[in-house]
C-alpha positions as CSV (number, residue, x, y, z in Angstrom):
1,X,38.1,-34.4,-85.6
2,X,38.6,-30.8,-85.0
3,X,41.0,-30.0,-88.2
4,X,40.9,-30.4,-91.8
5,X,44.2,-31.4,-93.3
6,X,45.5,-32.0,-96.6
7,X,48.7,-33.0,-98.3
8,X,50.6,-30.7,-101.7
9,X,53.4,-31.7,-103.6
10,X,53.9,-27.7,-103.6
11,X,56.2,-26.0,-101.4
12,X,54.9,-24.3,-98.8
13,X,55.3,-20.5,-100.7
14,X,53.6,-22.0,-103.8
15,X,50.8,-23.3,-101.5
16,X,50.4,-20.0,-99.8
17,X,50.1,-18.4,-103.2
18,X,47.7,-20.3,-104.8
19,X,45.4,-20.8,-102.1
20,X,45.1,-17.1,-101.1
21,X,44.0,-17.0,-105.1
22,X,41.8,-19.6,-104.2
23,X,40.6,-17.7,-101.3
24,X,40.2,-14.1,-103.4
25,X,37.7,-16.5,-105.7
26,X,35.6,-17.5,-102.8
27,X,35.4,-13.9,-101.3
28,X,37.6,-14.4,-98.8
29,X,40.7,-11.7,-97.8
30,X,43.6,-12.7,-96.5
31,X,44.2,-10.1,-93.3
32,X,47.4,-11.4,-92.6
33,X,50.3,-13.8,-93.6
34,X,52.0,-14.6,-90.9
35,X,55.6,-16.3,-91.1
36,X,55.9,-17.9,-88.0
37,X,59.2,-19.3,-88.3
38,X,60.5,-16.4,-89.3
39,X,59.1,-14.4,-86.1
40,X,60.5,-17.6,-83.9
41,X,63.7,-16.7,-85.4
42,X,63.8,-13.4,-84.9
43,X,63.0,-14.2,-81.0
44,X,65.9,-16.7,-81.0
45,X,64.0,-19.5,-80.8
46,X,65.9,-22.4,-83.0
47,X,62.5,-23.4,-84.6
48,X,62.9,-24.5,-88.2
49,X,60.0,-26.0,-89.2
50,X,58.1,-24.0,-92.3
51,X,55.3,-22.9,-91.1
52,X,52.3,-20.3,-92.3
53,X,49.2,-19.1,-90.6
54,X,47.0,-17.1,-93.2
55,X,43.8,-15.3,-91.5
56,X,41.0,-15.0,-93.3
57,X,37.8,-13.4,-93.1
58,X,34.8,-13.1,-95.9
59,X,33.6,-9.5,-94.3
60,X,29.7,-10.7,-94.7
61,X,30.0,-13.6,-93.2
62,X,31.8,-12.1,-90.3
63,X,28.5,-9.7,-90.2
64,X,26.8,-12.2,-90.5
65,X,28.1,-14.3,-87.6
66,X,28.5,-11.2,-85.5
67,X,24.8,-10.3,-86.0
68,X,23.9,-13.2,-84.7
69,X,26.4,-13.6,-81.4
70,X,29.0,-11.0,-80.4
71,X,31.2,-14.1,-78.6
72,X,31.2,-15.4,-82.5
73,X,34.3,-12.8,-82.7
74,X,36.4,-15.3,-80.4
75,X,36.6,-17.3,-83.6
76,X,37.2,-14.9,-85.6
77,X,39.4,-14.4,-88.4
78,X,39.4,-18.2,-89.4
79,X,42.9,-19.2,-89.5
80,X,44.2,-21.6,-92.4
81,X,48.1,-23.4,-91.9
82,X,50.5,-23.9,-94.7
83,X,53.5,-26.1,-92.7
84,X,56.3,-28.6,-93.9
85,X,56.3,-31.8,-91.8
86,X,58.8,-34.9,-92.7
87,X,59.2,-32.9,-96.0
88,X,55.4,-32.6,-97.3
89,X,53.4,-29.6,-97.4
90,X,50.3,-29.7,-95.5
91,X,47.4,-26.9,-95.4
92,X,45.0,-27.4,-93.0
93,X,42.7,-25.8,-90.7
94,X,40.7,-26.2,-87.3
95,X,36.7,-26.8,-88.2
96,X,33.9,-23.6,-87.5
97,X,31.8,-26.6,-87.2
98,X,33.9,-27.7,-84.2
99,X,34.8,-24.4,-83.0
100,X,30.9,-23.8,-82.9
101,X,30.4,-27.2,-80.7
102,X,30.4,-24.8,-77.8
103,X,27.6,-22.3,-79.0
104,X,24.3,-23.1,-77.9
105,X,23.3,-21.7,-81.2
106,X,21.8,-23.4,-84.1
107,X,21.8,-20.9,-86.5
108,X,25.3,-20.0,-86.1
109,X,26.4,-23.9,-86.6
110,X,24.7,-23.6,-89.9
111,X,25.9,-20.9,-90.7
112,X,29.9,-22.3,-89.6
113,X,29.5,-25.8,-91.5
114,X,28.9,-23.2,-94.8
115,X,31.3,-21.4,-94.0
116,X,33.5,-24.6,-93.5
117,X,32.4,-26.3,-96.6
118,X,33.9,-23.6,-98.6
119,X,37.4,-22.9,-96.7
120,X,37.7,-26.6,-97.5
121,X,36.8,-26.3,-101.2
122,X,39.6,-23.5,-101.1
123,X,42.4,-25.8,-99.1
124,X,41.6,-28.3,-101.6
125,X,41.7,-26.4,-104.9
126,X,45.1,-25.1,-103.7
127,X,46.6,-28.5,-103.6
């Protein structure tokens, strides 16, 4: 499966909040909140679902990454979703480990399944 997905009993803004506290703790910045409803809106488009993308980036890792493989940057910022579907929250994002599938690159798959396993100790902290 490409995505990790959870389900909150918080609302979508108390999900965002605490998981980019989550995300401060594990060194990772949030570069940008995005309110894609909102920006839908503002284009007149009649969508209404709630929905969040956060981008995130831990700055050493990126260096890290980077060092490695330049085409790493297509990935990058990791992106983490904070939508309301059927009236639950759900935070979720798409794997580095599967993103990765396409590098011939072993190092950097290590390197993306690390990076993975603590995005998803963020998500799930959060819920």
């Amino acid at each position: 499966m490409f995505n990790y997905t959870v389900e909150t009993s918080k609302s979508r803004d108390e999900a965002v909040q605490v998981l980019e506290e989550k995300l401060k703790e594990a060194k990772f910045g949030v570069l940008w909140n995005f309110d894609l409803t909102a920006k839908l809106q503002e284009k007149g488009e009649s969508f209404d679902t709630p929905f969040t993308v956060l981008e995130v980036c831990n700055p050493q890792e990126a260096n890290r990454v980077l060092s490695e493989d330049l085409m790493i940057g297509y990935f990058l910022p990791c992106k983490i979703v904070v939508y309301e579907e059927n009236g639950i929250t759900k935070i979720g994002m798409p794997k580095p480990s599967a993103l990765t599938e396409m590098v011939e690159n072993e190092s950097i798959k290590k390197i993306a399944v690390e990076i993975e396993e603590r995005l998803i100790g963020c998500i799930d902290k959060s819920v």
